[in-house]
N, C-alpha and C positions, 0 to 999 in steps of 0.2 A: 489224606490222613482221616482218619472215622475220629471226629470229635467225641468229648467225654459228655457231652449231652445227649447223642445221637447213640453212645455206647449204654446209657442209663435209661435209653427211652427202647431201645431192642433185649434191656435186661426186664424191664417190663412191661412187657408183649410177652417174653419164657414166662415169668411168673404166673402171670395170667393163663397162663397154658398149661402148665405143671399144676395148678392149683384146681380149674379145670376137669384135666383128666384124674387128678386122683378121686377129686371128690366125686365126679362120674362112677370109677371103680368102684368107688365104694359104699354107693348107695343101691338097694335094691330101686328097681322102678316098674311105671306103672305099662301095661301093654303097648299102650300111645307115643311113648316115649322110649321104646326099647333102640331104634333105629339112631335117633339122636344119639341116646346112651353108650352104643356101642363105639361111633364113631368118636365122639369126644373123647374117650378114653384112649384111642390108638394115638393122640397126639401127645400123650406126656416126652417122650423122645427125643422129638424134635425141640422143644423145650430145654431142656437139659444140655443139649447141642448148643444152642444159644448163650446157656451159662458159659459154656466151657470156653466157648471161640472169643469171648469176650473178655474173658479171665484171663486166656492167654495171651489176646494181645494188650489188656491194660497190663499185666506183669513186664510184659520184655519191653515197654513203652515207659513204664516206672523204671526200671532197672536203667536203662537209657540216660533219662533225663537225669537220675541221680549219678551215673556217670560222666556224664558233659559237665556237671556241675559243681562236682564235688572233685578236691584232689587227691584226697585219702580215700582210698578205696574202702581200708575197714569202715570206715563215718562212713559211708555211702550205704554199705552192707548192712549195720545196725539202724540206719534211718528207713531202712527198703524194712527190714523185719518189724520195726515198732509200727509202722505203717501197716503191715498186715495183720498183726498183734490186735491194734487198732481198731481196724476195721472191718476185722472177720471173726478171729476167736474171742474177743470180748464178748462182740456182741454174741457169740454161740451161747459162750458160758451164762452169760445175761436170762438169755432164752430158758436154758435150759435148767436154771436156779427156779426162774416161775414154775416153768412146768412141773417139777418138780416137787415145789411148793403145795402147790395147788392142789396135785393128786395125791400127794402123801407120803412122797415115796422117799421124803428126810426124814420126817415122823417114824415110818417103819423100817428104816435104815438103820434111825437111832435105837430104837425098842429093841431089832437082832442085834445089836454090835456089828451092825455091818456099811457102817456111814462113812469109814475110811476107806471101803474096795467101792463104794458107789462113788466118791468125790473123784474117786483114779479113773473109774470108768468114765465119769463124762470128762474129765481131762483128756482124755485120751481119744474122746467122741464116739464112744461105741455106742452104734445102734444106731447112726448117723452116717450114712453110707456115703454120701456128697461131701460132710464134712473132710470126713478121714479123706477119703482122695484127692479132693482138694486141695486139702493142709501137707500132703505127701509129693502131691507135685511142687508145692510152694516149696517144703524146703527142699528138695532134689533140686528144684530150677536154679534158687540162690548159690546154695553149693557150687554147682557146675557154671554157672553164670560168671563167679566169683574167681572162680580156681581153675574154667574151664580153657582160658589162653583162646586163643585160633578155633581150637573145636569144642567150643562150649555149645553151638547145634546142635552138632553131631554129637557128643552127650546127652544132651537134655532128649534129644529122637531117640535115643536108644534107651534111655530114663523109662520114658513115655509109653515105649513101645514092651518092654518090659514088663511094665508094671499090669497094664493090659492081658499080657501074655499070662502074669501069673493069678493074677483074679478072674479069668477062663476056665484056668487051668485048676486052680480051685474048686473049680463048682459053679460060678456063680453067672450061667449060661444064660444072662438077661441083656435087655439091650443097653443100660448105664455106662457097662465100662467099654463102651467103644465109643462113649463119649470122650473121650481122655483124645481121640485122633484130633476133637474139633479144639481141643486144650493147644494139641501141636499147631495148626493151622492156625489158632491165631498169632500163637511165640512167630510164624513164619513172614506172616503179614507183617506185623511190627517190623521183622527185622530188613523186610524185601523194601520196606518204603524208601528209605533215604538212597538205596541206589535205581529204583527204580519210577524217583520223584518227578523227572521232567515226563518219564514215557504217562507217567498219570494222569496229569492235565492234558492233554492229549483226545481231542472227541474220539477217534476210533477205539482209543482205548476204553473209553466210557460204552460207546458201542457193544465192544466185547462183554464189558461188566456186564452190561442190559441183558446181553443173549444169554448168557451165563445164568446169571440170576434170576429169570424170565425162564430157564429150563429147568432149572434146580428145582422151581418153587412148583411146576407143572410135574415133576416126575415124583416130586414128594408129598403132590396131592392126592393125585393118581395110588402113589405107594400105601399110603397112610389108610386110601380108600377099602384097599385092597388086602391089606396083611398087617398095619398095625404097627407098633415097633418093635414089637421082640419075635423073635422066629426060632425053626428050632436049630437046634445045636448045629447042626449040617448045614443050616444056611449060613455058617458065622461071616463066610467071605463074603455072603450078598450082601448081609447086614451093614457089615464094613463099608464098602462101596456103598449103598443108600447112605450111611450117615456122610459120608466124607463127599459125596456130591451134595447133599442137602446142606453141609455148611461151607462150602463152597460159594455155593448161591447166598447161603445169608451175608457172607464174608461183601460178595459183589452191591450186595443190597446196602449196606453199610457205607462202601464209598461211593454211591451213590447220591444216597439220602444226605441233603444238605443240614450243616447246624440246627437241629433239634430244637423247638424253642417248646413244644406243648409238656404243663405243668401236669397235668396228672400222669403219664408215661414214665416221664424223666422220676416222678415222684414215687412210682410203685418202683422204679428200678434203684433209686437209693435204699428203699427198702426192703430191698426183695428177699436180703438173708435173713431178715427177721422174719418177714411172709411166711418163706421157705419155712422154717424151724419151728415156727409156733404152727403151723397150720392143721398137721395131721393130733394133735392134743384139743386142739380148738374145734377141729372135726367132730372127734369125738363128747367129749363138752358141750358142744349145744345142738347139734342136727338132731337128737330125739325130742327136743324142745319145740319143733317145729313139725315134726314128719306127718302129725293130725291134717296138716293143708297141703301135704303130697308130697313124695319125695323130693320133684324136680324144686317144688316152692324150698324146701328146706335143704337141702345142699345150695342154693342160691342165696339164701338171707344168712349161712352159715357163712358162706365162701364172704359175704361182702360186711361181716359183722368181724372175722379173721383179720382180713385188709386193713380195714381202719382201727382195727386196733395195732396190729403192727404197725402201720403207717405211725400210727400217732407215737408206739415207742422207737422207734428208728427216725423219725423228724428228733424227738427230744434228746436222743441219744448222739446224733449227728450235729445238733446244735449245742450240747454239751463239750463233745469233743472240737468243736469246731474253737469255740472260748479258748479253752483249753490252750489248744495251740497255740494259737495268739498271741496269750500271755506269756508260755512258755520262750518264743518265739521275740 
């Protein structure tokens, strides 16, 4: 079983990476630094992968335990949704109230008469391309989780697989939505453990993880070296196969890596949707404040002035909610 420490400390390691490679993207740089530049930037991907496989197996792991646990299904179903309510689109809407704040954009909402189509649109998460798909798989999974009998898998892969298909089919020819495969691979993990609990303690088993994950992490160094994450539109099946072996291997890495105890890891991954969410505003807000001492110096005291301020409102919001509970509780 991949512990909820060792899942919070591989969420930040992606954050780290995603954060990273955007701010890379988006900084012009200096000659000396273009080779660094480049390669940093091909890792935002594999990142993203990490979100997904992670998400999917704490979802089918949450669904689980509130199932063994609870005897009313519907109580089960409204405790799994206030928990993601909770834990994900608060803290969105949180975020995106600052941001919002901050650049002006309820000030000039309110001046057009246009505060009520802006309040919908970030309800709704547009312009938030992780959010919406995430919140989309969440509720597809409950649904079908809930209602789905015998073949609630075999729904949710065909969900998953779908949904993929049709934001392709869209347009939208970048490497993101074949993160959605490492979404299903973790729902798979979750749900392969309990029948295949004894074969896991098992050293050859652990063997296999090794090789597995040991090749995974080589071919997508090699990969990353070489093409980056997105390719073109004719590569989509390569693409596919690179992401689905790459979190493969992190899937192996995970149950390997025993109970997680290090505090700054575990602690960028409790935060990492606040990270996530405020990061590209934050970008922009203070990297020209800095660019005098180069751009490498200033995407770097950007990225790490980002962090701890997210950190600090995701510990405080976390600790809030944590009370909360409690009491309620």
């Amino acid at each position: 079983m991949i512990s909820a420490k060792t899942s919070k400390m591989l969420r930040g390691v992606a954050i780290l990476i995603v954060i990273a490679s955007h701010y890379a993207g988006w900084m012009y740089v200096e000659p000396v630094h273009v080779t660094a530049h480049d390669w940093i930037m091909k890792w935002g991907p594999v990142g993203v992968d990490i979100f997904f496989l992670m998400s999917g197996y704490g979802l089918h792991k949450s669904a689980e335990r509130g199932r063994h646990t609870k005897s009313n299904n519907s109580g089960t179903t409204f405790n799994f949704v206030i928990k993601r309510i909770i834990g994900a689109y608060i803290p969105y809407l949180l975020c995106v109230a600052l941001i919002n704040t901050y650049d002006g954009t309820w000030k000039s909402a309110i001046e057009e008469g246009t505060i009520r189509e802006k309040v919908i649109s970030c309800l709704m998460t547009e312009g938030y391309w992780y959010m919406s798909v995430l919140f989309t798989m969440y509720i597809a999974f409950i649904i079908l989780y809930r209602f789905g009998g015998k073949l609630k898998i075999v729904l949710i892969t065909a969900a998953v697989i779908g949904q993929t298909y049709y934001l392709y089919t869209k347009g939208y020819a970048d490497f993101w939505e074949l993160s959605n495969m490492a979404f299903l691979i973790g729902i798979y993990a979750a749900a392969a453990e309990d029948k295949f609990r004894t074969a896991m303690l098992n050293p050859i088993f652990k063997i296999v993880l090794a090789v597995i994950s040991g090749a995974g992490m080589w071919y997508t160094f090699s990969e990353v070296l070489k093409h980056g994450g997105s390719r073109a539109a004719t590569a989509f099946g390569w693409e596919l196969a690179f992401n689905i072996f790459f979190t493969l291997g992190v899937l192996c890495i995970a149950y390997l890596i025993p109970t997680w105890k290090g505090l700054v890891l575990t602690t960028l991954g409790e935060c990492s949707l606040f990270i996530y969410i405020l990061h590209t505003a934050m970008f922009y807000a203070l990297v020209f404040k800095f660019e005098e001492r180069g751009y490498a110096f200033a995407a770097s005291v950007t990225g790490f002035i980002t962090i701890a301020f997210a950190v600090l409102l995701g510990v405080l919001y976390n600790s809030l909610t944590g009370i909360l509970t409690r009491r309620l509780k």
